[in-house]
N, C-alpha and C positions, 0 to 999 in steps of 0.2 A: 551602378552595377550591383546589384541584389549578390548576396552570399551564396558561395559554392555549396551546397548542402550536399550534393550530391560526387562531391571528394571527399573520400573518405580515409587519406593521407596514408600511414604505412600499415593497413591493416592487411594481415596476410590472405594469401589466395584463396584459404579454407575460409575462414571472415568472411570473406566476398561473395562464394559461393554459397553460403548459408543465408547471407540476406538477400542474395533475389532468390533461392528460392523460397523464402517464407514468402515473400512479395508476390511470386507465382505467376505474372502475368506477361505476354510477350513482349519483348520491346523493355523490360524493364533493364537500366542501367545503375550503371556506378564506377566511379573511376579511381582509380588506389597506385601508390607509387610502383613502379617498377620495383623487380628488386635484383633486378642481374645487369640493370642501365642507371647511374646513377643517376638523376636530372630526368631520367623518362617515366613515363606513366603507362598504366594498364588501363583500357579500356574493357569492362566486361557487361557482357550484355547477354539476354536470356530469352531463346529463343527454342517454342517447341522442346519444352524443358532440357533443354542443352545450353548451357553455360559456353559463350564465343568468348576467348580474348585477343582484342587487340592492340599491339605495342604504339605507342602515340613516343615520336622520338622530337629530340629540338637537334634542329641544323647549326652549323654555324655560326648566324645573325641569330639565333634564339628560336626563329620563328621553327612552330609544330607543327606535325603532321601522323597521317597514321602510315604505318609503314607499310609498303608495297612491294608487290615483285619487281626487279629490275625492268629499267625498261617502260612504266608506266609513271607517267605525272603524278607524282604527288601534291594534293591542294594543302597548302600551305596559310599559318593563322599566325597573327600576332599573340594572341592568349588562349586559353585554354576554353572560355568560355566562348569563345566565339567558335571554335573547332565543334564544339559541343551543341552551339547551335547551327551550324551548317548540315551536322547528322542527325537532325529532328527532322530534314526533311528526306522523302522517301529518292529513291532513285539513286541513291550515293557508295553504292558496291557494298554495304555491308547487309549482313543478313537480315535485318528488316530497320527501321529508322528509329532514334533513340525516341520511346513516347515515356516511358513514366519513369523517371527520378527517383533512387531510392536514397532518401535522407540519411546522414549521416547523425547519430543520435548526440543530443544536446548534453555536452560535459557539466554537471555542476558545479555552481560556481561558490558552494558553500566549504571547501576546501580550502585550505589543509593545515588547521591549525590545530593542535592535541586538544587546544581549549578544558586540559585536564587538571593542571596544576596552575595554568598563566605565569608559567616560567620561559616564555621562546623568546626571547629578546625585544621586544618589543615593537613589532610587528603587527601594525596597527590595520583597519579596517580598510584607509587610503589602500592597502597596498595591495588587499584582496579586490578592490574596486578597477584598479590601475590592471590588473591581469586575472581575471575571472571569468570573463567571456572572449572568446580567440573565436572571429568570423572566419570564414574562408573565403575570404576574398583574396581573385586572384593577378597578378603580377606575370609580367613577360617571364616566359619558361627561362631556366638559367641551361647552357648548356651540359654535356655529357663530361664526366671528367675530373668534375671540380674539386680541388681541393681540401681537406678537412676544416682549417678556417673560416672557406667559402662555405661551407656546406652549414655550419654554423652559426653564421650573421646572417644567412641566407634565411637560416629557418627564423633567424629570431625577427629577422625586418617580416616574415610573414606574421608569426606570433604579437606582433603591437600593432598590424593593421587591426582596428575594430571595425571601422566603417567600412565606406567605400571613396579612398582620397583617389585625387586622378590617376588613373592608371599609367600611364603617360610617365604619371614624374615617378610612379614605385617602378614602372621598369627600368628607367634610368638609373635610378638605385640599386636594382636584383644586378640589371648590367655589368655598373662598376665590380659588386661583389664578387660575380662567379667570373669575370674578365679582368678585369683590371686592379683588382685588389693586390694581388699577390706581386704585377707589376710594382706599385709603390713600397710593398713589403718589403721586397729585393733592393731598389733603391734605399730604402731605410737601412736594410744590412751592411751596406756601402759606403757610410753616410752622408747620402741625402736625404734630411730631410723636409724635401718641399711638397711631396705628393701631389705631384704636377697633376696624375690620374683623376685625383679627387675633386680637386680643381676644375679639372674641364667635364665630369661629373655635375659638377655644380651649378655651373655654368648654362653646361643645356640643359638640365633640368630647369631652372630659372627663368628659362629665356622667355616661355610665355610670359609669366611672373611680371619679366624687363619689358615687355613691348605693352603689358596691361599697365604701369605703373608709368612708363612713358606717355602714353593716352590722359590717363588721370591727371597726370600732373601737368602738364599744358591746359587741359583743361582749369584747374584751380590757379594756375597763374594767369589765366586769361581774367578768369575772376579777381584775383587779388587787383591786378591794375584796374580792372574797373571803379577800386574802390579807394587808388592810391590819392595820396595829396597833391591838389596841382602845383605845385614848387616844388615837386620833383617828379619830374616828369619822365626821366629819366631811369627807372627802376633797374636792379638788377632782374639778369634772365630769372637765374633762381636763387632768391634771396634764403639766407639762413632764417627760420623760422625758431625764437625763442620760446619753449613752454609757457601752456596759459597755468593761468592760475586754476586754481581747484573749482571757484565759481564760477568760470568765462562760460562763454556761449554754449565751445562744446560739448563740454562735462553737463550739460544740461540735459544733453539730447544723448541717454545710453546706448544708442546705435552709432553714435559717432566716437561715444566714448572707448566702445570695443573693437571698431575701426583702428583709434589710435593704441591699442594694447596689442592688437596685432600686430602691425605695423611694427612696434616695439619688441616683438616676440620673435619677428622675423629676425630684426635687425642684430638684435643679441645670437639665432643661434647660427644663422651666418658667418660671425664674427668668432663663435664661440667651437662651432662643430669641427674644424680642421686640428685647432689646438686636440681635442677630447679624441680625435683618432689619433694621431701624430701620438697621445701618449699612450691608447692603448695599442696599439702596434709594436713601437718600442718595449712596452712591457712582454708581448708575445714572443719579440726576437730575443729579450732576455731571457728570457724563460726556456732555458735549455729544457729540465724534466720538473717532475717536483719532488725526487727522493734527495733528501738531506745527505749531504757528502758526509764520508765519516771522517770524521778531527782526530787528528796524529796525535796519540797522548803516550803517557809511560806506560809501559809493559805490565799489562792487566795482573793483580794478584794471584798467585797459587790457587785451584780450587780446593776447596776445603776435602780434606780427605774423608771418604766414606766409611764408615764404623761396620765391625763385621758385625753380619746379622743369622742370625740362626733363628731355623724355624720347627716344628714337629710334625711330623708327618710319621704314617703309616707306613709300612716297606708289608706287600705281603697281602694275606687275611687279615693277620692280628697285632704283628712287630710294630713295635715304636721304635722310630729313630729322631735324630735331629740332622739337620740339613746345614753346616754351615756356610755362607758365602761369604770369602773374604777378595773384595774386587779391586784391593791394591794389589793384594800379592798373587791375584789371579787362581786361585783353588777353590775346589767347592771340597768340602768333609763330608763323610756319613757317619758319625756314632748314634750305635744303638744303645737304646735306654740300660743305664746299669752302667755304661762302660765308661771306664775313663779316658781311654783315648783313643782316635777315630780309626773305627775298622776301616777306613780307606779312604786316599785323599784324591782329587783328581785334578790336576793342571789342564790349564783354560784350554792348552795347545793340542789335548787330546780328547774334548769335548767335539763330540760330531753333531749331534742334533736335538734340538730341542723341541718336542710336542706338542700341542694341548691337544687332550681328549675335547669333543664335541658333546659326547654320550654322560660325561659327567664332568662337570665344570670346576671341579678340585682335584681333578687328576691328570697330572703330566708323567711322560715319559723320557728319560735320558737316555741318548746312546752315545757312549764312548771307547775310545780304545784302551783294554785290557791291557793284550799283546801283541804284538806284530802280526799283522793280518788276520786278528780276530776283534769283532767287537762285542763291545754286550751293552743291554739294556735295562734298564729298570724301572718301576711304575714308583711311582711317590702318589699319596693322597694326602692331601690337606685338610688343615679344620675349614676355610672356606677359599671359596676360587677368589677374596680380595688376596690372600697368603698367596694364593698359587700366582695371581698376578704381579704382586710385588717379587716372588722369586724368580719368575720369568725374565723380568725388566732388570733386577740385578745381574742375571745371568748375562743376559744380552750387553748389559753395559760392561760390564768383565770380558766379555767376547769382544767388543768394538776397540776396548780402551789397547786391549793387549794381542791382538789379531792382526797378523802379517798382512790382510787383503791392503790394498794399497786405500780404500774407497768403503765408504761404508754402505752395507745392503738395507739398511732398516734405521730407519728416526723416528724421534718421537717428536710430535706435532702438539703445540698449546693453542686452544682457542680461545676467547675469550670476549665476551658481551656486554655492553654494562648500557644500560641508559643511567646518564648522572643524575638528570633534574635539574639541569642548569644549575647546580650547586658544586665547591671545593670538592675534593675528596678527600676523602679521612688522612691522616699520617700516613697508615699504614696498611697496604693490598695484598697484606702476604697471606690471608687467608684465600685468595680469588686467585693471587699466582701460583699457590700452591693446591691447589683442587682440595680446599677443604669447607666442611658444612655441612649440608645436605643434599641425599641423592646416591649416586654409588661415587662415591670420593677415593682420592688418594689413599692408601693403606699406610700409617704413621712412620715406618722405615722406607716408603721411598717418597713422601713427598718432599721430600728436598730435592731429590734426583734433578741435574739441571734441566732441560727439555732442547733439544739442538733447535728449533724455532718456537719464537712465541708473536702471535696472530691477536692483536687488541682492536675491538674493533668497540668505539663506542657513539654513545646519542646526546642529543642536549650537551655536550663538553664543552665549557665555559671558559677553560684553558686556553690561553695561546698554544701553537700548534709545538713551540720547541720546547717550550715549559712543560707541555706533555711528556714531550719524546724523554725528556731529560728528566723527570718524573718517576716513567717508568723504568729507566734505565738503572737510575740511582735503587728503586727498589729491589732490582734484580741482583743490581751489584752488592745488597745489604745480605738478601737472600742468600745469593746462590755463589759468592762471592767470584762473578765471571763480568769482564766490560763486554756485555752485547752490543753488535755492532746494527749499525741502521740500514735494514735494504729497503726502506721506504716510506712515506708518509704521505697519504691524500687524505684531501679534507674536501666537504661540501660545508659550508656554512660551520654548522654544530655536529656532524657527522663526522667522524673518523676513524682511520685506520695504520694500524702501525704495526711492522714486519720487524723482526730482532731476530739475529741469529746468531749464533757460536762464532768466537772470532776465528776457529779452524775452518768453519763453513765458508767464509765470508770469499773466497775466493771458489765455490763451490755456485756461488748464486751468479747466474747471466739473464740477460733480456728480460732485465726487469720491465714492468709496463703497469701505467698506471690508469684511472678513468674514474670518471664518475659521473652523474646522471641526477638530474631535476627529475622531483615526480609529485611536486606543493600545486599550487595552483595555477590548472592551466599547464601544467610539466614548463614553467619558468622561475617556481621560487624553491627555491634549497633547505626550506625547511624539515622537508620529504625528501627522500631519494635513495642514493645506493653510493657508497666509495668501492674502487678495485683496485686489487693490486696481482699482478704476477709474475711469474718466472720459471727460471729453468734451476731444480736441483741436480747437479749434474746433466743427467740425463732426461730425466723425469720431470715434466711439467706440473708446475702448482696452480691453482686461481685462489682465491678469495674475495668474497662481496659481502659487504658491511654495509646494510639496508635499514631504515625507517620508515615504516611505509603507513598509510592513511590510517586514522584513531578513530574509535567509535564502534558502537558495538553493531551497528546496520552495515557500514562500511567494507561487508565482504569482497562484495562486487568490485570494488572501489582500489582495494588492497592487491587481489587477483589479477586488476590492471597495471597497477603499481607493479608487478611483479612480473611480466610481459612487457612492459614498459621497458625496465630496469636491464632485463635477458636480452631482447632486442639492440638496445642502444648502449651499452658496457662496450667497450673498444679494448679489449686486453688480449692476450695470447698472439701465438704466430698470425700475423696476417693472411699466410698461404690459408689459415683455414677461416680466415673472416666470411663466408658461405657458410659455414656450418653452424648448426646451432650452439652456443655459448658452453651447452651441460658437456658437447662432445670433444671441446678443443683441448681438456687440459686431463693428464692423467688422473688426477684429484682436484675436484671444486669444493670448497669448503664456502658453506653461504648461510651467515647468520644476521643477527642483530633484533632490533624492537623490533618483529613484525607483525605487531598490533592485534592480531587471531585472540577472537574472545572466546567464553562458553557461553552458547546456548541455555541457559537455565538460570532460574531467579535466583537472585543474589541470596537470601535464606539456604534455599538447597544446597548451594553451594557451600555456604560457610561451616553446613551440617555435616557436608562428607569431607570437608578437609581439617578439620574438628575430629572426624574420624578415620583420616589418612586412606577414606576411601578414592583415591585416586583414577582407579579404571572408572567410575561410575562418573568422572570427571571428563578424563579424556576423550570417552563414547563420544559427545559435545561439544568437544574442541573442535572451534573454527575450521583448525588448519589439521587436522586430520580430517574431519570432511571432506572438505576441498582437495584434499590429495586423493583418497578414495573414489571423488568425482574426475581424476583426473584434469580439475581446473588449474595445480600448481603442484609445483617441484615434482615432475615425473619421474621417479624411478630413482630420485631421493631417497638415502635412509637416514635415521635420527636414533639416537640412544634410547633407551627405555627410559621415562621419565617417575623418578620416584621421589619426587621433590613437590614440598607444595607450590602450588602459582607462584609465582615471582612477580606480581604488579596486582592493587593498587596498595601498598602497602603506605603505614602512616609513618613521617620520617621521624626520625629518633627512636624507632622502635620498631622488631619485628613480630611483635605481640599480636595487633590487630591488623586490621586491612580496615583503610577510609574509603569507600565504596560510594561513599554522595558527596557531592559537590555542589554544592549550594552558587546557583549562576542568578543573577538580574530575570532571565527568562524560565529560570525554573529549579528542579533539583536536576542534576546529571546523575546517571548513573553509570557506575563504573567497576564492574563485578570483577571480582577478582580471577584474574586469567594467567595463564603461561604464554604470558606477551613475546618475553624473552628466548631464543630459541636455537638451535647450531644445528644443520645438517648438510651432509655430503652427499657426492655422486662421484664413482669414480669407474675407470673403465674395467671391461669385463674382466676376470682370473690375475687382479694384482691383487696386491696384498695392503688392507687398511683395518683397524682393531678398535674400534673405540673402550678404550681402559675405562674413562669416566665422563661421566654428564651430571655432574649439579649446579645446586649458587651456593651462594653463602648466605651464614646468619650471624653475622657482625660488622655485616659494612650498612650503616642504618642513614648516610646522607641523602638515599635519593629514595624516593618511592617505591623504586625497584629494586631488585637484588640483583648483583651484578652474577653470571652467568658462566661454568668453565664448560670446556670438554679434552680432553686428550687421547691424542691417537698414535697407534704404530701404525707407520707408512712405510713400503718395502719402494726401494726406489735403486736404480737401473746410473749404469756408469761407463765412462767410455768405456767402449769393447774395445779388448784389444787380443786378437787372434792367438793362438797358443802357437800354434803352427806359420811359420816365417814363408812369407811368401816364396815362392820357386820361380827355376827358370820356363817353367812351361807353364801352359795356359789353367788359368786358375778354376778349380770344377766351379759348378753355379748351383745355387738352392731353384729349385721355380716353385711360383705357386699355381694349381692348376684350379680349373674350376668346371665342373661339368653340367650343372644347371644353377640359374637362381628364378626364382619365381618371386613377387615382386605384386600386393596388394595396399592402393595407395584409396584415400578419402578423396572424389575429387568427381566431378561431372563432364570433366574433358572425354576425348578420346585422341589423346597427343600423342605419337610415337615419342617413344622415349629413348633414353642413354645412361648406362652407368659412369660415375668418376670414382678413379681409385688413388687417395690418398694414403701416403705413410712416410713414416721417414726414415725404411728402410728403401725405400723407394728412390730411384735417380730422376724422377718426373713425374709427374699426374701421369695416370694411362688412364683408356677410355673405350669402353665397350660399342658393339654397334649396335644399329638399332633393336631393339626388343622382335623378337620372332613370333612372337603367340599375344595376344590380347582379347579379351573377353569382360562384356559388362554383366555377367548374371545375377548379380546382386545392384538393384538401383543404388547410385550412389558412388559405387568403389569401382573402380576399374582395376585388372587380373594383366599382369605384362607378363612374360614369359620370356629368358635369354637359354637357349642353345649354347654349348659349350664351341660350337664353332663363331660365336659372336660374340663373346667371351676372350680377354686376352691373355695372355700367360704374362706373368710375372715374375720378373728375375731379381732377389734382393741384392742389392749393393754386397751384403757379404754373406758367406752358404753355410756359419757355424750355427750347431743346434742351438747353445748359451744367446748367443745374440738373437734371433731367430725368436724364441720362446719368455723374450721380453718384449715383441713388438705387436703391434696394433694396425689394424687397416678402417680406415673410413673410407665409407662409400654414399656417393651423392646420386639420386636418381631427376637426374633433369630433361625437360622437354627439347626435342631437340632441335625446334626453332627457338626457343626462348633462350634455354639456358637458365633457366630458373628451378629451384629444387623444390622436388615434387617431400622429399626427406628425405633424413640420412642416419648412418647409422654404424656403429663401432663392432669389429669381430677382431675375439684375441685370437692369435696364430697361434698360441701354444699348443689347445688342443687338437688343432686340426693339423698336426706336425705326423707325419708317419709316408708307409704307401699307399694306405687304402686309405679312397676319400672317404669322408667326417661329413655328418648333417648339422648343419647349423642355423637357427632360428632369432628372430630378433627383431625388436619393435624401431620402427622409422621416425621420426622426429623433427619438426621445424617450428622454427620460433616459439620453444616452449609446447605445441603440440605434438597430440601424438597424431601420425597423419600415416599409418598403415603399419603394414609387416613385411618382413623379407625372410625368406627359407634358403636353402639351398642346399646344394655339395661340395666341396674343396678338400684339397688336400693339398701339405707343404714337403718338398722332399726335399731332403737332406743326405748331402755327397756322404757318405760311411765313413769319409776320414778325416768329417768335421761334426760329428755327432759327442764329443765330448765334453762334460760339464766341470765346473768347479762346485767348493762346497759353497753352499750359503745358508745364509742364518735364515731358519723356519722354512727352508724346502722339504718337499719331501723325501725321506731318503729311499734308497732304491731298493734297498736289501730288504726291507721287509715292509710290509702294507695291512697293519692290523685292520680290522674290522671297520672300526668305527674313529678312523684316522681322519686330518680334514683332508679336502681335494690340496694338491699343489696349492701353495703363497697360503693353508691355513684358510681363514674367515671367507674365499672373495665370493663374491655373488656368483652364480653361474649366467649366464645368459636367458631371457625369456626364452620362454617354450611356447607359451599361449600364443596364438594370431590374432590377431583382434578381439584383445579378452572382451574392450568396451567400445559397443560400436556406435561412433556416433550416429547424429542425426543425418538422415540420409535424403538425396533429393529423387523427385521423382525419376523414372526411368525414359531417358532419353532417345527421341526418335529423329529420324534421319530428316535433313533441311539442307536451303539450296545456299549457297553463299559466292560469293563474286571470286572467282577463282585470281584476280588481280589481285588480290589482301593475301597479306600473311595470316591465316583466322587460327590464334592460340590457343587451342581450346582447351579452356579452364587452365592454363598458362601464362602469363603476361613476357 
């Protein structure tokens, strides 16, 4: 059976729609997984430039079919390829018969070795031979359903067919996995371990095998007695046969010789294959998670007391004063110059708020209370906004240490990158735990500051995995003199990542989840790839991914996929939002690591501007700003300003030069020095996140690269708990109202469609009706249109403002035969909190693209006698709103305005065609 070329596995609906129509011609096809049926397939096909799809489902017994309206016979196929050839011919209810095949473009198989240093563990050419070309060859469909396990062995028994082995025996195989796997799983939790399943698995698969090797072997014993001794006439049925020697007959003849190595091959993994499941199974049931328990030890030391610090700043036009913070004893002082002791002290308890100007970056403003019911304010300017930041973070830390709130409103987050070079690490990391080096760095009085989470995520680490953990732990512990406690550790091969958090937190972290993702050669070897980890802080959702992705300076393309790969397939966060795209599930994604992004320009040039710290003339060039300004990667991502030189290829033992050639057997490499190393977030609209600093360092010289920080404030949300005690009458309600949304998605369908409303102020998904208005005036994008009577109201679980104006709503736009997302997309409810509806705008998004825009109106009301707030740290206060004050939560992004700032490539304009009204026909929906 010749290779599926024309499966094109999980590539998304936009994908699909883009390569027939480049292909342009009727009758062209392609077939790509479901993504709203696990086990099923989309069939899409291009007809009178309108893009059909249709669902191909598996029954019960496996066998596929396309799906029908009730009521009509479905024709039914053992494999995929046979379905596919019964709709080549004409007559068959779909809108014209499958003629031309649009190939699936050929993976290179020169992947995925750095081949930059020949530090990867030794990882030889065998093993890029062994997985470097992946056929599509296909295997009995596995049913709907399957388990993640199943889903797993499943792909990987596809990924090591090369050829084309009997189909026969790989469905017997797909069989077991998506059926009967989990049967013997269960038994093994029980302990039995016989895997009776696998057995009779085996068995019939075999059986041709048994009735072929029955024939043969009567046959050679008929021969053998033709050639017995007459004085023993007598032979056994089937004599044991002893090994010949090296120079017997058969070893003559090399086709009999590879007969008997067969033979031999079989016989061993026969014998061998039930032991090598039996243990990886058993390891699977042991395998509770893979975050390290944390060990009961003695009562972590005292942290080291913080030293007051005093700053100078400006009061005024012209006054000098000095600022002291003392954050044991909770006071900040004002003395102005001359004086000897402080015109005025002010306890922590009567600080109300703290500012930063926008309009000038060294000046903040304090409000606090004077006297009973008055407060007052005052401007401070700094000599630079790193002072104004370090007294911001002292203030806050003084605010959190000694503040009644039960929960804290604001942490500070450490990130941190390192590719090692498969080499030790130095003694000591305290210049990389503490944000110090180059770039915008820690300011000298608060890098010791402890950090309530610290995020390590590295490449090439040569460490065993708890040598690691305990590694950095120990370092912290020397630093910061605090025992961090472990909320988790995944690794992929030399890839890892490690969560540490305050042992006061450590009861603050829930549903931790972890994952990780091949993306080496063929997306089977772990050289490449991405680790995850997340959770819940309190209330507030985290992610993190800890990525390595393809090396070489052509390898855009290559990396781009890597990174669509990695979004796609990551398994972390609430499962209720496993439909949504990855950037959307977590309040803050944090996603760094080696992601290989070179410059564009000759090695010279380069060395010239970074020589002279011309940096912008740098960045223009960078890989991965490109590609983000193409919208090929991290949409709607933001990164620190980068004022650091490259960080990769540096020569080790020294951060003087950069080794930029590599001298191989086939040639010189080149390897210009780039900002390989990188940290960037997304986080959802109107919260609050600050990145304080993004550099590396220039004293940890073992590996090539420079290891990588960044730190952030993250404002983060805690059980609500209602001021107001519930009553004996009936409780008022918040509702959210909505009075249109309009609704422009990338797509060649003309599907009716459906909104879903996710949140977790929410007691359910709700779900809109159909779309009222639709229009294609633009080839390409189709215009939906929802009425406020099709539109549902929404009631949150609870009607306070404070609660209320920490929550979020997602929304999924799906077809409404498929149930597949057209995209989705995040709106904060704070600002649309009032009576009068709010317009709100906002770009649509799935698997990493960007696939339309959404507008609309809403508005959230709020009962009058639950519109009450608390204070919190960096809100904005109510009583006054200078000028050039930030929006609510400080820093956050606002929401896109633009509608399709960048449009993609468009297909032609769709005209009207006949289709067999017996078919479900998805169009441009699977």
């Amino acid at each position: 059976m010749a290779a599926a070329s024309w499966y094109h596995r999980d590539i998304s609906r936009v994908v699909a729609e883009e390569l027939l129509a480049k292909a342009g011609r009727d009758g062209c096809f392609l077939v790509r997984d479901s993504e709203s049926v696990s086990g099923a397939y989309a069939l899409c096909l291009l007809f009178q430039r309108h893009v059909h799809t249709y669902r191909i489902l598996p029954d019960d017994e496996g066998l596929l079919s396309v799906q029908t309206i009730q009521g009509i016979q479905a024709k039914c196929f053992r494999t995929l390829p046979d379905l596919i050839g019964a709709y080549q011919q004409p007559n068959n209810g779909l809108v014209t018969p499958l003629l031309y095949p649009v190939h699936r473009a050929r993976q290179a198989a020169d992947e995925d070795s750095d081949g930059e240093d020949g530090r990867n563990g030794g990882h030889t050419a065998s093993a890029v031979l062994a997985g470097g070309t992946v056929a599509g060859t296909w295997v009995s469909a596995p049913i709907a359903g399957r388990t993640h396990i199943s889903q797993q062995l499943h792909q990987r028994l596809q990924e090591q067919v090369h050829s084309s082995p009997a189909s026969d025996f790989m469905g017997f195989m797909a069989e077991y996995l998506n059926h009967h796997l989990q049967l013997d799983l269960e038994a093994l939790r029980h302990g039995h371990p016989q895997l009776r399943h696998l057995s009779t698995a085996l068995v019939t698969a075999c059986r041709a095998l048994h009735r072929r090797i029955d024939f043969t072997l009567a046959g050679l014993e008929t021969l053998a007695r033709v050639f017995d001794s007459p004085a023993s006439p007598r032979s056994p049925a089937r004599e044991q046969v002893s090994p010949l020697p090296s120079a017997g007959l058969l070893t003559s003849d090399p086709d009999l010789e590879l007969l008997l190595n067969k033979i031999s091959t079989v016989n061993h993994l026969l014998s061998s294959l039930e032991k090598k499941v039996l243990k990886s199974l058993q390891e699977t049931v042991s395998r509770h998670n893979l975050a390290l328990p944390s060990v009961a030890a003695a009562p972590p030391p005292a942290a080291k007391p913080l030293a007051v610090q005093s700053f100078e700043v400006k009061v005024g036009k012209s006054q000098r004063a000095a600022l002291t913070v003392d954050v044991e004893s909770g006071t900040v002082a004002i003395t102005k110059r001359g004086s000897g002791s402080p015109e005025e002290t002010i306890p922590h308890d009567k600080i109300l708020q703290l500012i930063k100007y926008q309009s000038v970056q060294s000046k903040v403003r304090l409000v606090y209370d004077r006297e009973p019911q008055r407060s007052l304010s005052r401007d401070f300017v700094f000599p630079s906004a790193r002072k104004r930041e370090a007294f911001c973070q002292l203030l806050q830390l003084m605010k959190i240490q000694h503040s009644n709130l039960d929960e804290p409103d604001l942490i500070s987050v450490y990130v941190g990158t390192w590719n090692m070079g498969s080499t030790p690490p130095p003694r000591s990391l305290a210049s990389w735990l503490t944000s110090r080096g180059l770039g915008r760095t820690q300011d000298e009085t608060t890098a010791c500051i402890p950090h309530d989470i610290y995020v390590i995520g590295t490449q090439e680490n040569s460490l065993g995995d708890r040598e690691w953990v305990e590694f950095l732990r120990a370092s912290l512990k020397t630093l910061m003199a605090i025992d961090y406690r472990v909320v988790a550790l995944q690794c992929l091969w030399s890839i890892k990542i490690v969560v540490l958090v305050k042992p006061e937190h450590e009861r603050r972290i829930s549903h931790v989840h972890t994952s990780s993702v091949k993306t080496g050669i063929a997306n089977t070897l772990g050289n490449k790839g991405a680790v995850g980890v997340s959770f819940l802080f309190n209330g507030t959702s985290f992610g993190f991914v800890n990525c390595h992705l393809a090396s070489g300076s052509e390898k855009t393309h290559r990396r781009n996929q890597n990174y669509s790969d990695i979004l796609r397939s990551l398994v972390l966060g609430d499962k209720r939002l496993g439909a949504f795209d990855l950037t959307l599930r977590f309040t803050h994604l944090f996603w760094f690591g080696d992601l290989n992004y070179r410059l564009d320009m000759d090695v010279q040039d380069i060395l010239a501007h970074i020589t002279k710290k011309e940096f912008e003339a740098l960045l223009a060039v960078d890989q991965l700003n490109l590609e983000r300004e193409k919208n090929k990667v991290f949409l709607r991502f933001s990164e620190g300003d980068i004022s650091f030189p490259p960080t990769y290829r540096y020569e080790r033992g020294s951060r003087d030069s950069y080794m930029w050639q590599k001298f191989k057997p086939t040639g010189v490499r080149i390897n210009v020095p780039s900002w390989c190393d990188r940290i960037l977030w997304k986080s959802h609209p109107e919260t609050y996140v600050v990145c304080n600093s993004y550099g590396c360092t220039d004293d940890i010289v073992t590996s090539d690269h420079s290891p990588v920080f960044a730190t952030f404030e993250v404002g983060v949300t805690s059980q609500f708990v209602p001021k107001k005690a519930p009553g004996s009458g009936p409780e008022p309600l918040a509702c959210i109202e909505w009075e249109s949304i309009e609704v422009i998605v990338k797509t060649a369908s003309r599907s009716k469609c459906y909104i879903e409303f996710h949140s977790h102020c929410l007691e359910e998904t709700q779900r809109s009706g159909e779309n009222t208005s639709q229009s294609c005036d633009i080839p390409g994008f189709l215009k939906l249109g929802w009425s406020a009577k099709h539109l549902p109201v929404l009631n949150p679980i609870l009607p306070d403002l404070e609660y209320l104006g920490d929550q979020h709503l997602l929304l999924s736009i799906k077809g409404v035969e498929s149930c597949e997302s057209y995209g989705e997309c995040c709106i904060a409810m704070r600002s649309m909190i009032g009576s009068m509806a709010q317009q709100f705008e906002t770009f649509l998004f799935h698997r990493g693209e960007e696939t339309g825009s959404m507008r609309g109106w809403m508005k959230v009301r709020v009962p009058k006698e639950r519109r009450s707030t608390r204070e919190r740290l960096y809100g904005t206060p109510a009583r006054f709103s200078p000028r050039h004050e930030p929006r609510p939560w400080g820093d956050a992004e606002p929401s896109p305005a633009a509608l399709c700032r960048s449009r993609p490539r468009s297909l032609p304009e769709s005209a009207a065609g006949y289709t067999n009204p017996a078919y479900f026909i998805f169009e441009g929906v699977p």
